[in-house]
N, C-alpha and C positions, 0 to 999 in steps of 0.2 A: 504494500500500500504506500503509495509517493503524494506527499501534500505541499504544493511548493508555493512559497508565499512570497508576493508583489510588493518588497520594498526596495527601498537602494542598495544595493550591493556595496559593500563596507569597501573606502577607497584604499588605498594603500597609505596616506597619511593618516586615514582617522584610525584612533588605535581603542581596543576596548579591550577587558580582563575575561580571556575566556574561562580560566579556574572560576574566577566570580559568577559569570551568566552559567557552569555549571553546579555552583553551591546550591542555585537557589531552582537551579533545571532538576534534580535528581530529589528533593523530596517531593515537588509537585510529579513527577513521574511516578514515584514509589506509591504515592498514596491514591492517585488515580487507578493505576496497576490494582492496588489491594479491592477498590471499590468493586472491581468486576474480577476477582478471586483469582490473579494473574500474578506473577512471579517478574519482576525487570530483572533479566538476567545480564544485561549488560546494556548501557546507556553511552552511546560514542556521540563527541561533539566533535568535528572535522573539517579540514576544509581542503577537498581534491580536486585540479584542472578548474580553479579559478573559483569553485563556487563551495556553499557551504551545508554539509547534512549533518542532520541526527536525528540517529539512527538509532532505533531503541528497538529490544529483542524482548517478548514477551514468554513468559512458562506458565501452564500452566498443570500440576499435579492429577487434577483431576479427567481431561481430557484434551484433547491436540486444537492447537489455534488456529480458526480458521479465517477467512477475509473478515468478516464480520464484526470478527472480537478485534482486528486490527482496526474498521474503520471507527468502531465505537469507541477506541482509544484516540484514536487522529482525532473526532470532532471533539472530544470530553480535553482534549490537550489546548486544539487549537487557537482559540482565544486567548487563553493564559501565556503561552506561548507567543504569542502576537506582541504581550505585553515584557516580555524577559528578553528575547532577542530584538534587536534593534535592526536588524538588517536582513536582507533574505535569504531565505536558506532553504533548503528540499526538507522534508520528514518524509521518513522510512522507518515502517513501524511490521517487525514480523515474528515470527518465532525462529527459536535458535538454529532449528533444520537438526536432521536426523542425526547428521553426521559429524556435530558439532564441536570445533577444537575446542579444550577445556581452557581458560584463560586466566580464570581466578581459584584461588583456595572453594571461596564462599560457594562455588560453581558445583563441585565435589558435593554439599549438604543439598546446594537445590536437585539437581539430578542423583540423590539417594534414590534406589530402589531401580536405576536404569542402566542398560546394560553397557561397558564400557570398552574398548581395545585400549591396551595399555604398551608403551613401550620406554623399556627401561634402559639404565647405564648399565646395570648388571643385574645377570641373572639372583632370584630366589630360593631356595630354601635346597640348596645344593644342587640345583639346575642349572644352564648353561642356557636355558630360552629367555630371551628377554622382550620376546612379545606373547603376550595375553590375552583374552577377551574373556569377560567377567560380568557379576553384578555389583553395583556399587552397595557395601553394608554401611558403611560409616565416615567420615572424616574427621583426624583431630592435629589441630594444629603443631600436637609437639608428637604424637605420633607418627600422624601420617595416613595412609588411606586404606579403608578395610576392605576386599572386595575379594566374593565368592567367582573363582576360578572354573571355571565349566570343565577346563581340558582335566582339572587334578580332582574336582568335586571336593574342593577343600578352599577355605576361608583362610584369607593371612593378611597382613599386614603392610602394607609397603609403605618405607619411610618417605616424604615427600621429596628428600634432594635424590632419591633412586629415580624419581620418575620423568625420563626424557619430553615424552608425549602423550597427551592423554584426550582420546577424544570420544565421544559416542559413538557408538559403533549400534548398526543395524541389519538384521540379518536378510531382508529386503529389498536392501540396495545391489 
């Protein structure tokens, strides 16, 4: 879903705090998000080949996000949004897709319970394989990530600086 809005495009002198327009972008995102039982799993402000998106990825726990739940977020945004950004910029508002690279710790707890490919620095529990695919059990910051191993039918533990790559994996695709 793309919603692009008709103001001037920010010149190269005029200068604004993008950290700042994102302080105040990402609890109006979060709390919107919650109103329709939706998970931000990742909120990007950016600006590529001249112009400017964000780009907010929705999750939702209970079932997959479809155009709908995207555009009820774009209108429920847009106004507010009108008001925070000062200049134009594209929204793009979707779900994370199936196949999703993992980019944060926090990412690991929202996608608990979904199936993962994993690839490590080094093999586990006196194996030499250091690719995976699994369900995710748990995340813990000084631990590290819990996840049940389809190939061993066994549950372990991988400490987080083990883990090279870590994305969603589907057996679908």
């Amino acid at each position: 879903m793309k919603h692009e809005k008709h103001k001037v495009e920010v010149s190269k002198t005029e200068h604004f705090n993008k950290k700042e327009i994102l302080d105040k972008l990402v609890p109006l995102v979060e709390n919107t998000a919650m109103r329709f039982n939706f998970i931000p799993v990742e909120i990007d402000f950016s600006r590529e080949n001249h112009r400017w998106y964000l780009r907010i990825y929705i999750f939702s726990k209970e079932r997959e996000i479809t155009l709908d739940d995207c555009e009820r977020m774009s209108r429920s945004l847009g106004d507010f949004l009108d008001e925070l950004i000062p200049f134009k910029f594209n929204l793009e508002i979707s779900s994370p897709g199936m196949e999703r690279k993992i980019k944060s710790d926090k990412e690991f707890l929202i996608f608990a319970g979904k199936d993962i490919q994993l690839k490590l620095k080094n093999g586990i529990d006196d194996t030499y394989e250091k690719q995976f695919v699994g369900k995710i059990i748990d995340f813990d910051e000084n631990k590290g990530l819990t996840v049940f191993l389809y190939g061993t039918k066994k549950e372990v533990t991988i400490p987080k600086d083990n883990i090279q790559n870590a994305r969603l994996y589907s057996a679908d695709i």
